[in-house]
Every structure is written in C-alpha cells, then in structure tokens.
N, C-alpha and C positions, 0 to 999 in steps of 0.2 A: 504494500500500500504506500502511494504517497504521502512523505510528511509532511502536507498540505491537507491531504486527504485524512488520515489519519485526526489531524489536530481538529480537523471537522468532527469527526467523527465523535470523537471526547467530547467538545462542548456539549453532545446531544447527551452523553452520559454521565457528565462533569458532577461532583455534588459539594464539590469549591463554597463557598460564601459568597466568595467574588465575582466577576467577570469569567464568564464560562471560556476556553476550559482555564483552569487554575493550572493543570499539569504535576499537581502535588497531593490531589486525592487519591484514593484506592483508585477509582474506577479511571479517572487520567491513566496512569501508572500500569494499570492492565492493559488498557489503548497501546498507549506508547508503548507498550514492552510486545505486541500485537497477541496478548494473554486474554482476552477477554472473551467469556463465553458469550457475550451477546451483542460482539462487532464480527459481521460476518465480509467476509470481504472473497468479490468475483473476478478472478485476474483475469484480465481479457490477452493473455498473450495470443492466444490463436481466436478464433470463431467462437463465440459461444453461442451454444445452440438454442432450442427450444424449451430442452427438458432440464437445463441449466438452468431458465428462466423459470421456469413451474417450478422447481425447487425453492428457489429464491421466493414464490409464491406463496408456494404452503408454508414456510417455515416464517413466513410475516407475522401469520397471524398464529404462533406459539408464544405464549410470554415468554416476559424476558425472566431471565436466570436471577437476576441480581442487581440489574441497572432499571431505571425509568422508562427504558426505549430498547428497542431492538434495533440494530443499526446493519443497514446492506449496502456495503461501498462497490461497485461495478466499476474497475479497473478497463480504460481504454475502450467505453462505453460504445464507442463506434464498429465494432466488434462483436456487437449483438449482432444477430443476422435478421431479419422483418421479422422471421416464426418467433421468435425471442421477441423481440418488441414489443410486437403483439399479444404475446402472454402475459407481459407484462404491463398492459392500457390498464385494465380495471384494477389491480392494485396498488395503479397510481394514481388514479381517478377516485377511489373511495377506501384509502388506506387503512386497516386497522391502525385504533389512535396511538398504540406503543410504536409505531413501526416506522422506522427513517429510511430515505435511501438517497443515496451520494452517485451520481453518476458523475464520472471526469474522462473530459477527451479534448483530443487536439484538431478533431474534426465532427465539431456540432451538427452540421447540414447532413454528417450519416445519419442522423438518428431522426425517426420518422418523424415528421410536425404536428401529429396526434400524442407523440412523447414526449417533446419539447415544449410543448404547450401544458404540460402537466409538469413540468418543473419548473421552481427559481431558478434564473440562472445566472451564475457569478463569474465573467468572464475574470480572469490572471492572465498577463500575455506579459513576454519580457519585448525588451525592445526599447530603441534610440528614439529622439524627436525626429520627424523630417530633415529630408534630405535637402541642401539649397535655397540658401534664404532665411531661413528659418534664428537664425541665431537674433537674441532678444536681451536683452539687461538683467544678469540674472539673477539682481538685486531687487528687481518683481515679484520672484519665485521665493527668496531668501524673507521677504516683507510679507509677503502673505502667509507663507507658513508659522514666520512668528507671532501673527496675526489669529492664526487657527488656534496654534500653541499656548496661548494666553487665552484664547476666550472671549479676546476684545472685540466688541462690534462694533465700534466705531473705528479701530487700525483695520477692522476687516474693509469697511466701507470702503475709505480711503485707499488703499492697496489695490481692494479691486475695482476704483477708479481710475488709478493711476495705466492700467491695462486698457484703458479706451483708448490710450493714444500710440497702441503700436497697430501692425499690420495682421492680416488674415492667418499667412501663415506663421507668424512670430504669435499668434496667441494658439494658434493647432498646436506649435511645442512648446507652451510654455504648459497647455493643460496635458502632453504627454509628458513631462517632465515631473509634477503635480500628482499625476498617473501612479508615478514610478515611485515617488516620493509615499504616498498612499499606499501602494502596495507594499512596498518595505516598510512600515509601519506595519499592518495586518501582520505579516510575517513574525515580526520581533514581539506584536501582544501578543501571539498565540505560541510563543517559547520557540520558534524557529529563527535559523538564522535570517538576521536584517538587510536585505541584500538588494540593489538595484536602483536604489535613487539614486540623484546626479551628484557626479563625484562633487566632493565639499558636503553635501547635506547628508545633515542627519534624520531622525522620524521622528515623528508626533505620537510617539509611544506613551505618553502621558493622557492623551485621548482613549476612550473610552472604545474597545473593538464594535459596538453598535451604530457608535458615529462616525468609526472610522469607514467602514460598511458600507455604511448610507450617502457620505462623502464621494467613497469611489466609484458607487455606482453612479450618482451625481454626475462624477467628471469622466465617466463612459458616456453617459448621456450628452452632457455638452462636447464631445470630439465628435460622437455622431451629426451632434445637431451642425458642428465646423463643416463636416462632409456635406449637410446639408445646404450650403451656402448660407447658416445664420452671421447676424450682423456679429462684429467685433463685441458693440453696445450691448448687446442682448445675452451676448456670455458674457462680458463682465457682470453686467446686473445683476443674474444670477449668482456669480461668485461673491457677489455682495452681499446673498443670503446665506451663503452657509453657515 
C-alpha cells in the first residue's frame, strides 16, 4: 500500500484525540505497520478481476474486528477490469455505514464514470509551474502563505490583491507552486515525509489537515478555472477568501 494510501486509511481508523490520523494510536500503529485486521488492501499489480471484486463485496458488509470502519484500499484502481467495476457500482452507491474504500490511480479516465461518480476525488500530482513565461515574484507566494500561516484576513486580502497585477500565466504558476506548497503540507500532517514545495519554502503544517484539504482542493479548482480562461481578478478574489 501506498504511504499516502495507507495514512488515508488510519485516519478512517484513527482513535487519536487529535486530528485524524494521530499515527500514535493502536489502531495508527496497526495501519502503519500494514497489521490491521480491518484494513484490507487490493494490489492491482496485474488485472483484477471480477471475483476479486465480489470478494471485496461481501467482506464490506462483515464488521469490523476492532476499529470503527472497515477499510478497502484498491491499489492501481485502473486495473479493475469493467466485470470488476461493475460489481462493485452498488456497494459504492449504498455502502454498508462501517465500510470505506480508497481507490488510487494514475489513470482516472480507466475507471468507469458510473465509479467515479461515486467517489470523492482527491487529485496529488507532483510536478513544476509552467513552462515559458511563467516566472513571477516569489515574494507573492512567500506573502500569502504567511498570510495563511497566521490566520490573518486582512494580510490574506492584501497579498491576494497584490496578484491582480501580474499576468495569466505568472498567476497558473504561482497557484501550481501554492499547489505544491499544499501538498507538502498534507504530507508532513499526516506523518509522511514533507516533500515538493518550491525550493526555499516551507509548509503550513500548523494548519489544520481539514483546511489544509479544502484549501487544495480550492487551488485545483482555481488552475482548472486558469485553463478555463478565468480572469486574473477573479482568482485573486477568490484567494482572498480563503
């Protein structure tokens, strides 16, 4: 299992005080160590089949052992074959209430849009800002985050006013730099290594992983919306509310 994957998986079993997962509980500590009788995990190195999936079916709705949830992580989910898929629509559509399940892949568009459509989905992509052009002041980047970092709404304002006055593509990498910054923050709360913001910065590990979460999904949203030819004004705006 992925330890991305993995550290998913714990939060749904976590029994921490804290911010799920804690990684210091029993039931962490089973995850992590891939001990746990009630994280079941589907490596997809080859095909998984049908009866792979009906397995993963009936064994949804067995209580759990010992945790709150029953947890099914499907490794390289794109790997299912349709038969598999398709066994598994209605127990993703009306899940027994202990029963989680983790699909991870590098190739979403495999997996049918009656499957996808029944999952959240949490894109992680590594990767640089744009190519040509693109380079931006990145005392922008450096001013917002401490901006986040603090909690301030009125340096958030400010900061992300300050981004009305560069260019289309200097604000596409300023929010995949943002992006990366976010991501290696998730990383580091959830006890993995902190890896992938722009060299010089650090993370917003002080943040809360629900708003760190809600944040990234935010600045997925605003890159789409770049792709979309939204104005400059209209993603800063936005940045102004986070």
């Amino acid at each position: 299992m992925s330890s991305l994957a993995r550290l998913v998986a714990a939060a749904h079993v976590c029994e921490g005080a804290s911010s799920a997962p804690c990684c210091v509980c029993r039931q962490c500590k089973k995850v992590l160590a891939h001990s746990h009788p009630d994280v079941t995990t589907v490596e997809g190195d080859g095909e998984i089949v049908a009866a792979e999936a009906r397995r993963v079916r009936a064994d949804a709705w067995v209580k759990p052992n010992e945790a709150r949830a029953r947890v099914f992580v499907v490794e390289r989910a794109e790997n299912l074959n349709m038969h598999a898929q398709n066994a598994l629509l209605n127990v993703l559509e009306d899940p027994p209430g202990s029963a989680r399940f983790i699909f991870t892949t590098e190739n979403p568009p495999a997996l049918l849009p009656t499957v996808r459509s029944r999952c959240a989905i949490a894109v992680f992509a590594e990767g640089g800002p744009p190519d040509g052009g693109a380079n931006y002041d990145l005392k922008l980047l450096d001013n917002y985050c401490a901006a986040l970092a603090g909690e301030n709404a009125l340096a958030l304002f400010e900061s992300a006013h300050a981004l009305e006055r560069i260019e289309r593509v200097q604000m596409e990498a300023f929010l995949e730099d943002l992006r990366r910054v976010l991501h290696a923050s998730l990383l580091g709360r959830y006890g993995a290594e902190a890896q992938g913001a722009p060299s010089g910065f650090g993370t917003l590990g002080n943040l809360e992983s629900t708003a760190l979460v809600r944040m990234y999904d935010r600045v997925c949203e605003l890159i789409d919306d770049c792709g979309r030819n939204a104005g400059v004004g209209h993603v800063a705006g936005a940045l102004a509310l986070f």
